[in-house]
NUZA-663555 format. One record per atom (N, C-alpha, C): residue in three letters; x, y, z. Coordinates in pm, whole numbers, plus 50000, padded with zeros to 5 digits. Example, Ala and Ser with C-alpha at 12.3 -4.5 7.8 and 13.67 -1.06 7.14 Angstrom:
<nodes>
ALA513194943150780
ALA512304955050780
ALA513204967050780
SER512854977550708
SER513674989450714
SER512905000350787
</nodes>
This chain:
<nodes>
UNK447514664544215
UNK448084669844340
UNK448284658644440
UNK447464647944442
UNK447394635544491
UNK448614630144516
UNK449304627644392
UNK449504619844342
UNK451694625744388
UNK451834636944379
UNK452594651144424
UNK452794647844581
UNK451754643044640
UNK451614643444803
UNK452264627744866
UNK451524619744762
UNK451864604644787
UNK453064605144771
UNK454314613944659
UNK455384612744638
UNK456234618144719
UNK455794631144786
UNK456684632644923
UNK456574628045007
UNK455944622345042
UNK455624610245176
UNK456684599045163
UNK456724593345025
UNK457174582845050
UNK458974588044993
UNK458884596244955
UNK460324607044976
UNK461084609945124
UNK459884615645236
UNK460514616645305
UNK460534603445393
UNK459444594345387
UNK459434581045502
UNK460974571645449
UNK461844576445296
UNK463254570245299
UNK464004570245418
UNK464354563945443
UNK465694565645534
UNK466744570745552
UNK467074566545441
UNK468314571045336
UNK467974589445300
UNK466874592545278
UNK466814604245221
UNK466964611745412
UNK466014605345513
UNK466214613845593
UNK467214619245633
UNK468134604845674
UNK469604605245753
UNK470584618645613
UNK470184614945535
UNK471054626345448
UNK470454641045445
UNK469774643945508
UNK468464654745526
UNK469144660245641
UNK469034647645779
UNK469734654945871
UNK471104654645893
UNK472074649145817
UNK473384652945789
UNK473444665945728
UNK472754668445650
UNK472904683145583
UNK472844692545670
UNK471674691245780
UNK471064703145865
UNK472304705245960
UNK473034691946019
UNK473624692146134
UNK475124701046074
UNK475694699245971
UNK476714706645893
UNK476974721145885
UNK475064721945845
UNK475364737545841
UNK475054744045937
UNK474194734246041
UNK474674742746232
UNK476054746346215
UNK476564734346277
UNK477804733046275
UNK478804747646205
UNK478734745346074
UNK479144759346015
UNK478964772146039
UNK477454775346054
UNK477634788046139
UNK477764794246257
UNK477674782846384
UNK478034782746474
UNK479774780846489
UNK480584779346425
UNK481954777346383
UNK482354792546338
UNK481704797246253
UNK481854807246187
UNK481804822046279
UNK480624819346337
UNK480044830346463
UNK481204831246583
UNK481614817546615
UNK482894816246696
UNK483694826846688
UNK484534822746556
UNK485474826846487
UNK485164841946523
UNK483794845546426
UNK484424860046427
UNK484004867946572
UNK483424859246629
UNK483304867646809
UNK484804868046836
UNK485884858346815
UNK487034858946876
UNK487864863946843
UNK487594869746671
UNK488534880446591
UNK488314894946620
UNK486794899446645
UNK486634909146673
UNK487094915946783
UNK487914927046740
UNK488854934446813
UNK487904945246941
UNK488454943547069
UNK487524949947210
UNK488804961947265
UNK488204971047265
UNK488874986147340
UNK489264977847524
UNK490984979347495
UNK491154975647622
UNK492304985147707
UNK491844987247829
UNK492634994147894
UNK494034989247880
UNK495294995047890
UNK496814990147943
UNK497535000447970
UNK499094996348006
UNK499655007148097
UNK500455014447993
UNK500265028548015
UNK501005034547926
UNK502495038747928
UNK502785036848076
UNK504325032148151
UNK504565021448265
UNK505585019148262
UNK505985009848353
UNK505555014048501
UNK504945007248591
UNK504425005948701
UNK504735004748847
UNK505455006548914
UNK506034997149071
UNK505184993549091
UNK505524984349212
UNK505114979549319
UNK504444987249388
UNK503194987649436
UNK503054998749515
UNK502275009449498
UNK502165010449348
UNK501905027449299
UNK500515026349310
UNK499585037949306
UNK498345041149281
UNK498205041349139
UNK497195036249088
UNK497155038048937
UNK495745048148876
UNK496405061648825
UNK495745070048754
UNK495245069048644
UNK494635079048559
UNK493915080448438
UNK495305079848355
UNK495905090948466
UNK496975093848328
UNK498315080748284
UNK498135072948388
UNK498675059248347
UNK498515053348268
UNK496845052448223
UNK496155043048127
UNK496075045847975
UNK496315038847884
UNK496085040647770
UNK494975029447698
UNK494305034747603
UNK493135022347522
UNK493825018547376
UNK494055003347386
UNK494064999147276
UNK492974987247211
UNK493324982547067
UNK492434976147055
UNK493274958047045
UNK492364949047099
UNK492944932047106
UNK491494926747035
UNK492314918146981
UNK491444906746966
UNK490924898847166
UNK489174896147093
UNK488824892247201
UNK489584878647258
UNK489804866547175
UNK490934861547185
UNK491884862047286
UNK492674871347255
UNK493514875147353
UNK493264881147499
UNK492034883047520
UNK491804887547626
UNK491304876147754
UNK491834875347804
UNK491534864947956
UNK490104868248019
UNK489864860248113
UNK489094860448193
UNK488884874148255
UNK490504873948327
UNK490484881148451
UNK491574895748438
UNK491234901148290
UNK491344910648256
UNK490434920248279
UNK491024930348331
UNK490424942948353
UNK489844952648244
UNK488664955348212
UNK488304966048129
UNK488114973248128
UNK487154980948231
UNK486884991848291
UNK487645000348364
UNK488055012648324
UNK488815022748416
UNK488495024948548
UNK486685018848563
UNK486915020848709
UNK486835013548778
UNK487404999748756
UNK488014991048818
UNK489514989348814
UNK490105000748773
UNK491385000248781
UNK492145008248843
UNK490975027148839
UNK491905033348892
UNK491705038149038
UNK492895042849135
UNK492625043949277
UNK493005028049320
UNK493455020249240
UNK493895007749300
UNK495315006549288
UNK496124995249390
UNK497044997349389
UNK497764989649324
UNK498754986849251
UNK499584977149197
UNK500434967349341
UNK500354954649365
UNK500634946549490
UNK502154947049481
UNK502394945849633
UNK503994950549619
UNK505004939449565
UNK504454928649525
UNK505614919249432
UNK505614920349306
UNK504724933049269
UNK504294928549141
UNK504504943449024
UNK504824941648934
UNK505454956548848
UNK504384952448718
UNK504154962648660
UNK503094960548544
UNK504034966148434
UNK504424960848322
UNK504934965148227
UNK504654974548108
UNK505044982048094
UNK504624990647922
UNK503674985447861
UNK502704989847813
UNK501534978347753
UNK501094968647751
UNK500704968847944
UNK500644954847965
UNK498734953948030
UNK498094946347975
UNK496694945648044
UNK496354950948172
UNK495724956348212
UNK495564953348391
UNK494254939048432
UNK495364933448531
UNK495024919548567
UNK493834921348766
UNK492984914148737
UNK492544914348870
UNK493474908749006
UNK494604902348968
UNK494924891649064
UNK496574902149084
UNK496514914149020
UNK497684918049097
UNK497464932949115
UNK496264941349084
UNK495634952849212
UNK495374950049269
UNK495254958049389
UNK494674954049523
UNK494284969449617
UNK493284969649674
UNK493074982149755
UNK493864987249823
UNK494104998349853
UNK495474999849933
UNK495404994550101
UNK493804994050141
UNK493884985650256
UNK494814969150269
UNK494774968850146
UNK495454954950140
UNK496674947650101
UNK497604959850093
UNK499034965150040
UNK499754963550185
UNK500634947450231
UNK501224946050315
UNK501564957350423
UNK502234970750333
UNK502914981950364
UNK502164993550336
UNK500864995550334
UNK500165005450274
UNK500365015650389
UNK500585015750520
UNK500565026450593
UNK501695033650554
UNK502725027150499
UNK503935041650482
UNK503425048750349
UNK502625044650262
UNK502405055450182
UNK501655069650243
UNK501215064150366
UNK500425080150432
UNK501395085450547
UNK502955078750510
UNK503695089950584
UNK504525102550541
UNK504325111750535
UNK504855125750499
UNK506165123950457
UNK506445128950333
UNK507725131750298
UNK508995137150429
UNK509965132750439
UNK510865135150551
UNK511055129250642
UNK509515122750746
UNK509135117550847
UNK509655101750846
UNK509525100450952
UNK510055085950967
UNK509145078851038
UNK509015065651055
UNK507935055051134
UNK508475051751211
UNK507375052551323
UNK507765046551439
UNK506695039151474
UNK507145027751569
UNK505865017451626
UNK506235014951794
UNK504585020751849
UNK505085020251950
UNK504265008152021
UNK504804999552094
UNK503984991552146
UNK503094991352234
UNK501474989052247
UNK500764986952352
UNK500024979452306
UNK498474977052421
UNK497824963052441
UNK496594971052450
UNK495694961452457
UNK494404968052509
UNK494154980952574
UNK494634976452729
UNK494444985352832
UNK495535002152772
UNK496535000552748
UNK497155012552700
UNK496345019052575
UNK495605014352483
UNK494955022552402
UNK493325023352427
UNK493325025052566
UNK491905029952630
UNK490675018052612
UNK491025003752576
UNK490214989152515
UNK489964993452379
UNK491064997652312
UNK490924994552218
UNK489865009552095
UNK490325018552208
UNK489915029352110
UNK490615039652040
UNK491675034752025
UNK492495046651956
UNK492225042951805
UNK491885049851716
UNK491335042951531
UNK492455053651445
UNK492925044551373
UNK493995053651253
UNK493255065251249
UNK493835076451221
UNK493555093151188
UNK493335101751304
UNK493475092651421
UNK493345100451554
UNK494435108351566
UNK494585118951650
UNK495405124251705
UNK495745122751828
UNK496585120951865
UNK496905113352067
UNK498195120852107
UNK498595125852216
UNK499625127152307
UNK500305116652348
UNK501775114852341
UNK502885107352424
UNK503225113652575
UNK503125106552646
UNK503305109352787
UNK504575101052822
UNK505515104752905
UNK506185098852970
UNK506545096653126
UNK506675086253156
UNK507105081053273
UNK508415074453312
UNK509285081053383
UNK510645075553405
UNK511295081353551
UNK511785076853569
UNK512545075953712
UNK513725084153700
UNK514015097553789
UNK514895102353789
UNK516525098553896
UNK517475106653878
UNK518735099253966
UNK518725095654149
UNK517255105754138
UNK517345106854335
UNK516215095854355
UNK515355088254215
UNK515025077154238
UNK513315080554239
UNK513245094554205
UNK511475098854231
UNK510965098454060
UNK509935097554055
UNK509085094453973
UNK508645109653890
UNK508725109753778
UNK508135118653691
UNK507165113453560
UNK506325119353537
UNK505405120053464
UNK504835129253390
UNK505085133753253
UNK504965144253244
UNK505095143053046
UNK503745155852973
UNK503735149852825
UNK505205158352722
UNK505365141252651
UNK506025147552591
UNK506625149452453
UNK505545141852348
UNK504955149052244
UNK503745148352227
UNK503085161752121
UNK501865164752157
UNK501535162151996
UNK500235160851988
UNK499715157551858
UNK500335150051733
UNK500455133051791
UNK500935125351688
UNK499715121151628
UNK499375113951514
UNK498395109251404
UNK498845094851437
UNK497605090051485
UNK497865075851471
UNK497445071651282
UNK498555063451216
UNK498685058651075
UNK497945043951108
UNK498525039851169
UNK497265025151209
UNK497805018051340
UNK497225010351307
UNK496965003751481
UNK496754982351422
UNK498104979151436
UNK498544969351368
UNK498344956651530
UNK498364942951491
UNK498054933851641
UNK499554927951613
UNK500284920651677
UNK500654911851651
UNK501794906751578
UNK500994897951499
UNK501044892651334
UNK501104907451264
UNK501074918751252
UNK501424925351161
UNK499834937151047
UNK498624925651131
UNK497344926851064
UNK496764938651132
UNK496344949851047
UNK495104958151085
UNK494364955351156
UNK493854959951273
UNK493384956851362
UNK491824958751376
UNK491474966551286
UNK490074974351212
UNK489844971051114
UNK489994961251023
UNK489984964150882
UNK489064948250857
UNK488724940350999
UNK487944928150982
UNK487034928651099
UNK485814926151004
UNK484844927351149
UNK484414912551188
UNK484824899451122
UNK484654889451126
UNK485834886151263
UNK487114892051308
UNK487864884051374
UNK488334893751523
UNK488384889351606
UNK488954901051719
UNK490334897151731
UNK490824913151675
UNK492234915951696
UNK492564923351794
UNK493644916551896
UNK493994931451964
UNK495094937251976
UNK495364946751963
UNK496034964351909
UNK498014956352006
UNK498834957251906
UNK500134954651959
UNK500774964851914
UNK500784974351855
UNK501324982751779
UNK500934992651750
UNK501005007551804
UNK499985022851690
UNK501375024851643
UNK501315024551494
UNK502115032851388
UNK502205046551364
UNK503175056351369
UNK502855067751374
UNK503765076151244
UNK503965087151207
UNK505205089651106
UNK505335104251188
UNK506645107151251
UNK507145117851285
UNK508645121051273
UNK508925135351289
UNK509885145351235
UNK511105128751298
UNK512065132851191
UNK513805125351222
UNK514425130651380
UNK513785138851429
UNK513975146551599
UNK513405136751663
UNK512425138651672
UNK511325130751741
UNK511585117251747
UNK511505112351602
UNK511775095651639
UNK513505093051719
UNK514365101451678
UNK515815094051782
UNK515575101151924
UNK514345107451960
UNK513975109752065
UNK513355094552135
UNK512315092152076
UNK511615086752113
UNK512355072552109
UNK513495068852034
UNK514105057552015
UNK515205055952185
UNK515875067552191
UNK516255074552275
UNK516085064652408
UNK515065072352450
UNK513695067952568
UNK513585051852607
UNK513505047752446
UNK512905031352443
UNK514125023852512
UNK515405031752505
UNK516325017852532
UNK516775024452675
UNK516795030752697
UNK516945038152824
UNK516605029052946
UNK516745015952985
UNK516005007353026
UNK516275010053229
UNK517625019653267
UNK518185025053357
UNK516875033053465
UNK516555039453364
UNK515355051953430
UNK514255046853424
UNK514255032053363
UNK512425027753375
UNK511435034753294
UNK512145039653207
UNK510935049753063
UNK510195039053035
UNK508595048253044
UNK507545044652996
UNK507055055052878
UNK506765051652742
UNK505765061252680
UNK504525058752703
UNK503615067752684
UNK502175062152728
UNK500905071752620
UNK500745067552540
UNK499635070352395
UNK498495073052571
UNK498495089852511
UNK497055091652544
UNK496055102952484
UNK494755097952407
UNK493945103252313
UNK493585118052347
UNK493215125152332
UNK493025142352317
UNK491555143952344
UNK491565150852436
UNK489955152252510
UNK489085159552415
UNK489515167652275
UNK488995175152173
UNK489215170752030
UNK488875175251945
UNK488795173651834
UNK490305178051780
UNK490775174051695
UNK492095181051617
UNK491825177151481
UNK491845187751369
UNK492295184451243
UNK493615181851168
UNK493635176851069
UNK495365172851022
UNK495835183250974
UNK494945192850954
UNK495385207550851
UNK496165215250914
UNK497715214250880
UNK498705221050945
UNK499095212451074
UNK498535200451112
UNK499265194251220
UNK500075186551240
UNK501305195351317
UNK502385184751356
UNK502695181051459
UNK503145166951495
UNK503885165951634
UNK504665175151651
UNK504965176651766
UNK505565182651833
UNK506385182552026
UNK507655185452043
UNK507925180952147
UNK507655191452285
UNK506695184452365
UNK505875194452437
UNK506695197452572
UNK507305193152628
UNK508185193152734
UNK510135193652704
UNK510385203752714
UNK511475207252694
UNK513085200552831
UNK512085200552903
UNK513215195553025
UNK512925178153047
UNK512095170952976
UNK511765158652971
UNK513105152552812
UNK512895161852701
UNK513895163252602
UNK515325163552682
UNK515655172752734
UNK516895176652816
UNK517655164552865
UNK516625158152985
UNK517045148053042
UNK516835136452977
UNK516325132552871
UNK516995119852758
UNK518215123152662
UNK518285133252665
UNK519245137352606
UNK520965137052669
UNK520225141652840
UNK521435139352904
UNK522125126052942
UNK521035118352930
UNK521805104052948
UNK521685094452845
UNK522345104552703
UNK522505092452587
UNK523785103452504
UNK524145095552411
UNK525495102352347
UNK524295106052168
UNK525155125452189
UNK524355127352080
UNK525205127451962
UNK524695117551879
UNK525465114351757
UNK525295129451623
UNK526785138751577
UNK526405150451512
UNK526145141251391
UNK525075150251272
UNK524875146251149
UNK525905155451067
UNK526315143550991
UNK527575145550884
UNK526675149550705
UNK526965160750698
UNK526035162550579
UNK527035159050467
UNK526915151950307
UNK528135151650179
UNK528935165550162
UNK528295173050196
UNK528875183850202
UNK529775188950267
UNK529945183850418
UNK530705189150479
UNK532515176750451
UNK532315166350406
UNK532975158450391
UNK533815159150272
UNK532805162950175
UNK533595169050073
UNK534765184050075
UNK533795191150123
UNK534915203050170
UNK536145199950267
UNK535835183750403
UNK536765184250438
UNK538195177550345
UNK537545169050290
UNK538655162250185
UNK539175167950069
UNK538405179950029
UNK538765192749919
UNK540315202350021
UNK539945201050139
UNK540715213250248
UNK542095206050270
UNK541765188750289
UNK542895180250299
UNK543655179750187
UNK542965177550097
UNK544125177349968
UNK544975187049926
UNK544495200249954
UNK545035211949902
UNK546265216049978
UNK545775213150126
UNK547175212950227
UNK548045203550188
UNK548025188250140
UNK549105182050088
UNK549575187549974
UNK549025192649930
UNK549785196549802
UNK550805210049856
UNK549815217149892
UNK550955229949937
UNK552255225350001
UNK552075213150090
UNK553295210150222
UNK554255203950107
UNK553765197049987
UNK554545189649882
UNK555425202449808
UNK554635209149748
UNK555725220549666
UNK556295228849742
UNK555775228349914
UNK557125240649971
UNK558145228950028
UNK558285213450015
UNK558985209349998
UNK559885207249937
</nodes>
C-alpha cells in the first residue's frame, strides 16, 4: 500500500501531469458553463405582445394583449413581461406599437405624462378651451383639476357702466397647466404657477366664450370663480347662467349660421335639377 502511496505522490508532484490535470478541469468548466448558457438562451419565456396595432395615445387593455412564446435570447432588457406593467398605461404620443410587437418600457408612459393627456378626459362633442389666469385669479393657487368653478364676467356696457354678472355655471376644471405647458400639480419638487385652467365645454359655450375674449371694445373680463359647495360630475354640465350677458355678446359680434353636408347637398341636388328643367324647356 506503501508503495501505491509513494506512486501517487510522485504522480501528482509531475508537472506535466498537473498542468494537464488542470487543463482538463478548466475545459470541462468551460463546457458546461457554455452549455448552461446556451440552453438558458434557447429556452423559450411566455411573453406579452400586441395583438393589434396600437396609436399613439391609446390606453392599453387585457384585451389588447396576447402571450406568446420567444426565445430568451430575443428578449431585451427593457422588455415588458408582466401584464401589470403594461396595462392602464399609455402608448407615448410619437410612438405606435405594431401587430406582435413586445411591449417596451421606454415607449408607455402614465397618462399623467402623455404631452396631451388632458384631452383624453374631454367628452365626446366638447371642445377645449384655455382660459388664462395667474395666481391671484385662481384664489393662490387653489383651483385642482376635477373642481367645478363658475365663469363670471366683467365688461363695460355702451353708456360706459360696469357689469358684472355669472355667466357659465359649473365648468370642470381638466387641469391647470403654467406657462411652458407643464402641470402645475403633478411635481412637488418645483413651484409652478397656474397660466392656464383647461376646461372641455359644449361647441355653444366655447364660440361664446371665444366671443367675449376678443371683444377687446367692452373691456371683457372672464373671471374662474370656485363653488362655495360640493358638486359631483354625475350628470354635470356647464351651462350658460345669464341669458342677457349671452344676448349682449352676441349683439356685438356677427353670428356665423352652421352649414350642415346636408343642407349643401340638397342645395346642389335643387340646383341641378332646375338646370336641367330650364335646358329641356329650352
Amino acid at each position: 500500500m506503501s508503495n501505491v502511496v509513494i506512486a501517487a505522490k510522485r504522480f501528482l508532484q509531475n508537472k506535466n501531469v498537473v498542468t494537464l490535470i488542470g487543463v482538463v478541469v478548466i475545459v470541462l468548466i468551460l463546457y458546461f458553463l457554455y452549455n448552461y448558457q446556451i440552453q438558458t438562451q434557447v429556452q423559450p419565456q411566455n411573453i406579452p405582445v400586441a395583438k393589434e396595432a396600437i396609436q399613439p395615445g391609446t390606453e392599453i387593455t387585457t384585451d389588447m394583449i396576447k402571450w406568446i412564446k420567444v426565445p430568451a435570447a430575443a428578449v431585451s432588457s427593457n422588455v415588458l413581461k408582466a401584464t401589470n406593467s403594461i396595462v392602464g398605461k399609455y402608448t407615448n404620443y410619437n410612438t405606435e406599437i405594431p401587430a406582435g410587437s413586445m411591449f417596451y418600457s421606454d415607449v408607455l408612459v402614465s397618462k399623467s405624462d402623455l404631452p396631451d393627456s388632458v384631452f383624453t378626459q374631454v367628452k365626446e362633442g366638447d371642445v377645449v378651451y384655455n382660459l388664462a389666469v395667474n395666481t391671484s385669479t385662481t384664489y393662490g393657487n387653489s383651483m385642482l383639476p376635477g373642481n367645478f368653478i363658475d365663469l363670471y364676467m366683467k365688461a363695460t356696457d355702451d353708456s360706459g357702466q360696469v357689469m358684472v354678472g355669472k355667466l357659465i355655471e359649473n365648468v370642470e376644471v381638466l387641469a391647470v397647466k403654467d406657462s411652458s405647458g407643464k402641470n402645475v400639480f403633478e411635481s412637488s419638487s418645483e413651484t409652478r404657477t397656474p397660466a392656464y385652467l383647461i376646461f372641455g365645454v359644449s361647441q355653444e359655450i366655447h364660440i361664446l366664450l371665444r366671443k367675449a375674449e376678443y371683444m377687446g371694445k367692452n373691456s371683457i373680463v372672464i373671471i374662474p370663480v370656485p363653488h362655495g359647495s360640493q358638486v359631483t360630475a354625475s350628470g354635470t354640465e356647464a351651462t350658460v347662467s345669464s341669458t342677457y350677458l349671452k344676448e349682449f355678446i352676441n349683439s356685438k359680434t356677427v353670428i356665423i349660421p352652421e352649414e350642415s353636408s346636408t343642407t349643401t347637398t340638397s342645395t346642389t341636388s335643387t340646383s341641378k335639377s332646375t338646370s336641367t328643367s330650364t335646358t329641356k324647356g329650352a
